[in-house]
C-alpha positions as CSV (number, residue, x, y, z in Angstrom):
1,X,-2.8,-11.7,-41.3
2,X,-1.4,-10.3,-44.3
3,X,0.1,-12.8,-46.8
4,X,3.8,-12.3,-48.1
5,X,5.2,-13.0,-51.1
6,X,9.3,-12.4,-50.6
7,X,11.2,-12.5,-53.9
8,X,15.1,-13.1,-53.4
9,X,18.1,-11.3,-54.7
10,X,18.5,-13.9,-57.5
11,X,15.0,-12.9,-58.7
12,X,16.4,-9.4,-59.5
13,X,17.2,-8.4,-63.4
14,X,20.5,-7.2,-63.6
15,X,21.2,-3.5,-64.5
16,X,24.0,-1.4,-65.7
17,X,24.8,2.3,-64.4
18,X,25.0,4.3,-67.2
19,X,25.1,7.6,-65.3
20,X,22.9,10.8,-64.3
21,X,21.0,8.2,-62.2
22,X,19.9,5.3,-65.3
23,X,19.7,2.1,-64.8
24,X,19.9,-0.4,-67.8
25,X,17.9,-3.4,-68.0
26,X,17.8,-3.7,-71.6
27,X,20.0,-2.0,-74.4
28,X,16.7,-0.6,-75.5
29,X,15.1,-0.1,-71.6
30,X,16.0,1.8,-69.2
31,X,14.6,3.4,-65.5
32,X,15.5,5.9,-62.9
33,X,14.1,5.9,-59.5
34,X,12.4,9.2,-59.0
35,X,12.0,9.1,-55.3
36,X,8.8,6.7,-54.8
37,X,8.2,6.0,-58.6
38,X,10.3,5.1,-61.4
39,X,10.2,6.3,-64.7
40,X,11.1,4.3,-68.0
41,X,13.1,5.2,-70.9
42,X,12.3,3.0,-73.6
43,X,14.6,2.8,-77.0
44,X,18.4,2.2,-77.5
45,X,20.1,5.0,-77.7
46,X,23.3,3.4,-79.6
47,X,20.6,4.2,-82.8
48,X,18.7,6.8,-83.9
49,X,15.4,5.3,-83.6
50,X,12.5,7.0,-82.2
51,X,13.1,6.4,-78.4
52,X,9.6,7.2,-75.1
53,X,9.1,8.4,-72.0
54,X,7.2,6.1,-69.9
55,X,5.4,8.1,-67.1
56,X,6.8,11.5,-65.7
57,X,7.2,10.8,-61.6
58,X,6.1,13.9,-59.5
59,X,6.4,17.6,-60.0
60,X,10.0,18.0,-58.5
61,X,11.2,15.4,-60.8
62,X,11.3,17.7,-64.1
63,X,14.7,18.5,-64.6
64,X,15.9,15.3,-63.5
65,X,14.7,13.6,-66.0
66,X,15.3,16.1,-68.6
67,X,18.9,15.6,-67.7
68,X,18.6,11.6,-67.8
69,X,17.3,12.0,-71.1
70,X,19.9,13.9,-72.3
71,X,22.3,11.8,-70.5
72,X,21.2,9.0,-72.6
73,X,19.8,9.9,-75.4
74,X,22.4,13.3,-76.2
75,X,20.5,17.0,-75.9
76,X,19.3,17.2,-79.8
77,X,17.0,13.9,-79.6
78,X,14.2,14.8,-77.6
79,X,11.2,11.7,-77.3
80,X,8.6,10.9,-80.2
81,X,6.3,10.8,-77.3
82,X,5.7,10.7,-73.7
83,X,3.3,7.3,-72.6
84,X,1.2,7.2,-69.1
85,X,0.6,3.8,-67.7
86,X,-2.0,6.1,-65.7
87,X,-2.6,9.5,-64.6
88,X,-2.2,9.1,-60.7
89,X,-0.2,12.2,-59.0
90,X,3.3,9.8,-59.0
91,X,2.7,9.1,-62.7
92,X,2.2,12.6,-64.4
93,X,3.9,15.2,-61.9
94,X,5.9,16.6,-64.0
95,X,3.8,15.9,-67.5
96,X,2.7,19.1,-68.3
97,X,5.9,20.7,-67.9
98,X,8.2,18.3,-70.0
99,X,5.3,17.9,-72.7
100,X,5.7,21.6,-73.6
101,X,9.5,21.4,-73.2
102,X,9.6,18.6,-75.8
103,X,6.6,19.5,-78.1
104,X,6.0,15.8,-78.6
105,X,1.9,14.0,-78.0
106,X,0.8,12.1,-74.5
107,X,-1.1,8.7,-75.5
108,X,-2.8,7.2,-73.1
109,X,-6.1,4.7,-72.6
110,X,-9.0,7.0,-73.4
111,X,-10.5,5.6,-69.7
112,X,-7.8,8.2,-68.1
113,X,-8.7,11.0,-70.4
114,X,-11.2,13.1,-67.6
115,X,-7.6,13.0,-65.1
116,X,-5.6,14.3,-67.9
117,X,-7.6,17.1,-69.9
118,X,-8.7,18.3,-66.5
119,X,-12.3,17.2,-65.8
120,X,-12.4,14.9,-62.9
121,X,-10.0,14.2,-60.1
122,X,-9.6,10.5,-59.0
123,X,-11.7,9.1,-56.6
124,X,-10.4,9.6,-52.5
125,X,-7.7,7.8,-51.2
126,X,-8.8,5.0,-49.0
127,X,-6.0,5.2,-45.7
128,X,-7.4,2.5,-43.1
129,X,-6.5,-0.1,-45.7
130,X,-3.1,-0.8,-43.4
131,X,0.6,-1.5,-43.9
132,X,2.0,2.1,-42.7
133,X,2.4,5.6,-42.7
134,X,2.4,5.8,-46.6
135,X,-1.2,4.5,-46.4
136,X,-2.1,7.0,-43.6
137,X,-1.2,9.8,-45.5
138,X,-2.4,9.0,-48.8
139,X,-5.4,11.9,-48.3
140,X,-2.7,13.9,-48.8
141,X,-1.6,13.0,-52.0
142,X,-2.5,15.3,-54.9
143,X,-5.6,13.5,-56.8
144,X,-6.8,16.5,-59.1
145,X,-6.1,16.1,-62.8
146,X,-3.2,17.3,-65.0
147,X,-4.6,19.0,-68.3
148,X,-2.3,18.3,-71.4
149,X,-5.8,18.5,-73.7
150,X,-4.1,19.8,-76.4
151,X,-1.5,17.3,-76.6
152,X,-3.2,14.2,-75.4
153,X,-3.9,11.1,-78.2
154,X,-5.2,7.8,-77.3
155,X,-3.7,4.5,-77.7
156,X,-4.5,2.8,-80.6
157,X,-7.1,0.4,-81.2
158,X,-5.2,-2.4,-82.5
159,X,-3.0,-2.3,-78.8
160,X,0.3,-1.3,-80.7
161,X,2.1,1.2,-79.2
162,X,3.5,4.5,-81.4
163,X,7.0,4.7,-81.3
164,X,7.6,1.4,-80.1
165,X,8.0,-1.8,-82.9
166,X,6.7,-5.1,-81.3
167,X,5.3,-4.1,-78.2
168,X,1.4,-4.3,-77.3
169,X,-0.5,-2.4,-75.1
170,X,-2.7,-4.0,-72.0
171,X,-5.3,-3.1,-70.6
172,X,-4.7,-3.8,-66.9
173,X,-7.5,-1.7,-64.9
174,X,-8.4,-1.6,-61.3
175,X,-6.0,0.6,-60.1
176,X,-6.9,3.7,-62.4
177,X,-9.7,2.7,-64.8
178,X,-7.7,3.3,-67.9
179,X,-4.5,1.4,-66.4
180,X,-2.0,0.1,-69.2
181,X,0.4,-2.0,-69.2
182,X,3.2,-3.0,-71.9
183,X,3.8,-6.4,-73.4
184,X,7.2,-7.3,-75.9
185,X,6.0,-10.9,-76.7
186,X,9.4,-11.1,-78.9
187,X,11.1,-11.6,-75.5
188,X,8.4,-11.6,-72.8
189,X,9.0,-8.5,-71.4
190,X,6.7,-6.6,-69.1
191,X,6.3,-3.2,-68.1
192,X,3.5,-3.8,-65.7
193,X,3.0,0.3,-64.2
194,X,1.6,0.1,-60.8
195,X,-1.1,-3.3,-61.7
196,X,1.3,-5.1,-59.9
197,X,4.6,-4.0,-58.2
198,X,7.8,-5.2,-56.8
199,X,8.0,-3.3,-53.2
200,X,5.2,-2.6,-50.3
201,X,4.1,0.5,-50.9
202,X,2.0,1.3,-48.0
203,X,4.6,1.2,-45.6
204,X,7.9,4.2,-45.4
205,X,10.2,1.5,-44.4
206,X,9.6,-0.7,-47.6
207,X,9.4,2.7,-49.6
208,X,13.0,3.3,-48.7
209,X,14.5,0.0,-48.5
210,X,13.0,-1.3,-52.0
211,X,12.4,-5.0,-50.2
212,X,11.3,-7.2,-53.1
213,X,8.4,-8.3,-53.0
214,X,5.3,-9.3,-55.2
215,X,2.6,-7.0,-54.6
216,X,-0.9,-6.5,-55.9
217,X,-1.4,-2.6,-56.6
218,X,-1.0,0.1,-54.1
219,X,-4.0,-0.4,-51.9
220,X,-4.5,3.4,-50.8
221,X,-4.9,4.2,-54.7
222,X,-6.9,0.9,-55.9
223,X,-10.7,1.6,-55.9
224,X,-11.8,-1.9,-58.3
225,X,-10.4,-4.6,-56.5
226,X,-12.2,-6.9,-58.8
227,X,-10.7,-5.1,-61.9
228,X,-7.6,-5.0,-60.4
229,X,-8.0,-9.1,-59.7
230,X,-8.4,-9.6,-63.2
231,X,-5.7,-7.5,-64.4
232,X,-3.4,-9.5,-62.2
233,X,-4.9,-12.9,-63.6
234,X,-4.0,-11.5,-67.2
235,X,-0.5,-10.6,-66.4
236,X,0.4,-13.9,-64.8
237,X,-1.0,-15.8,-67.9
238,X,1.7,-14.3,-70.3
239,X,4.6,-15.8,-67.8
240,X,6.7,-12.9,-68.2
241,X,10.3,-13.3,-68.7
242,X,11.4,-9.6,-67.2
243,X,8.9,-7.3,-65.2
244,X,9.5,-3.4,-64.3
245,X,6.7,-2.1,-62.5
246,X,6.2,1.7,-61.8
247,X,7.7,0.7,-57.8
248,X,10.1,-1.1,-57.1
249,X,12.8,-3.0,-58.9
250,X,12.6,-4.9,-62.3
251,X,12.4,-8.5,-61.5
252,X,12.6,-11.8,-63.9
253,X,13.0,-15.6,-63.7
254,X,11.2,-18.9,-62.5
255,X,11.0,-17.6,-59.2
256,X,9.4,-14.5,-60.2
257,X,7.0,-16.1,-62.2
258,X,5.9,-18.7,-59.1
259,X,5.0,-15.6,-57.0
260,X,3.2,-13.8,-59.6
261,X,1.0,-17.1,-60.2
262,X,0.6,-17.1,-56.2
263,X,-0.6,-13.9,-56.2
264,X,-2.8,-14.2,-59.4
265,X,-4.4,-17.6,-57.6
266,X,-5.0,-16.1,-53.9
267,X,-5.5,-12.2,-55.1
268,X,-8.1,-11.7,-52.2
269,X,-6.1,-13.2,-49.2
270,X,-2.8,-11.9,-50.2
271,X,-3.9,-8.0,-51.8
272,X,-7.2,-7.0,-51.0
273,X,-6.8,-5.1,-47.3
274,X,-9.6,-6.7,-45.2
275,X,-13.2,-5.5,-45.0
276,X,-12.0,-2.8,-47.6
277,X,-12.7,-3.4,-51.0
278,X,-14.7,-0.2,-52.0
279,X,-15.8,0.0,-55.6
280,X,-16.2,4.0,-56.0
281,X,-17.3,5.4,-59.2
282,X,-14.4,7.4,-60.6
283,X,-15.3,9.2,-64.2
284,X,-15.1,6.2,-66.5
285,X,-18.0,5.0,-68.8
286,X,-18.1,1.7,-68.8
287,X,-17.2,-1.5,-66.6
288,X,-14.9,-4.6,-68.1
289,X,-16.9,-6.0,-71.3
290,X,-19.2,-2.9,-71.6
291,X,-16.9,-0.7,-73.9
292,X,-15.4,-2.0,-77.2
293,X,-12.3,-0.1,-76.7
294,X,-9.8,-2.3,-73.7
């Protein structure tokens, strides 16, 4: 019986239309909904600060989000640089493209490198792990790697993030071995990617509706359920303030906080599909506490 941890209308962070399709969280964050994925613009454009592009949604996304950029930002101020939370196919679609049309670096963990300089495609999908058609399909989903090689930097060692004063980097694996997440400590802000998201995700209806919900990562794509276990752990331990995850919508408050904690303490019950959690071996070189570099 699968476990369900509802989240209320109350528990959603209020956002501004600004047009072309942006939401505002933040006077300095902001996301659009790219059909099943969202994609984060992080700085305030009221400055002329450097200002990122978190994740790029799929390959039909493109102009898009060239035109929310511009939207928001004006046409002359491209991105100091585009960030990846991971490389899966909803995450980097249209990274290549938008990388050359800006000129600007990728940074990512170094984990995700072989799925973004074009050596190793992700491991299978897993569909039998239930919840809907999303899940039955997920064969289908592209898993070969992007290749932006020439562009492609990691993150830095000391967990700041380039271009973006105050925030830290995570690393929040079990989803994608070099899985990321953000942390503003300043005012407990989260931008989790997909370690933890706010809507179902194996299921069309919840895909289309956007049903809050607390949700471990999408099973069809999760190969390390332990690593994914103790990425959830690690975000519920900062009690976030505000969460955006790369599905669904942002989320924040007491409430919030109580079903991330429920989810942290009964990970296996409530997000690990039943008799399913494979532990493949996707091109990574080292398990949790092996590598210096997390």
């Amino acid at each position: 019986m699968t476990v369900q941890l509802p989240l209320e209308d109350s528990d959603l962070a209020p956002t501004t239309e600004t047009g072309s399709g942006i939401s505002a969280i933040l006077p300095d964050l902001a996301f659009r909904r790219m059909s099943i994925v969202n994609v984060i613009f992080y700085g305030d454009p009221a400055t002329d600060a450097d200002w990122v592009l978190i994740d790029t949604g799929l390959p039909t996304s493109r102009q898009a989000i060239i035109e929310a950029a511009e939207h928001r930002f004006g046409v002359m101020r491209p991105p100091s640089a585009i960030l990846l939370t991971h490389g899966h196919f909803d995450h980097v679609g249209s990274l290549e493209t938008l990388a050359q049309h800006w000129n600007v670096p990728v940074y990512a963990h170094w984990l995700e490198f072989p799925y973004l300089n074009g050596q190793a495609s992700y491991p299978p999908a897993d569909p039998l792990v239930g919840g809907g058609a999303m899940a039955l399909l997920s064969p289908l989903y592209p898993r070969s790697p992007v290749n932006v090689e020439q562009r492609l930097q990691p993150l830095p060692q000391d967990r700041s993030v380039p271009f973006m004063p105050g925030w830290t980097w995570l690393h929040t694996p079990g989803h994608a071995p070099g899985h990321v997440s953000l942390w503003r400590a300043a005012d407990r802000c989260l931008i989790a990617g997909d370690a933890i998201v706010t809507t179902g995700q194996e299921s069309v209806y919840e895909v289309m509706t956007q049903r809050p919900e607390m949700h471990g990562p999408p099973r069809y794509l999760t190969p390390d359920w332990g690593e994914a276990q103790y990425s959830v752990v690690e975000l519920a331990g900062l009690k976030p303030e505000l969460i955006i995850t790369g599905h669904g919508q942002p989320v924040r408050g007491a409430n919030m906080r109580a079903r991330l904690q429920q989810l942290a303490d009964k990970f296996k019950e409530i997000a690990v599909p039943e008799g399913r959690p494979y532990a493949l071996d996707p091109a990574k070189p080292g398990k949790r506490g092996n590598d210096t570099y997390r």
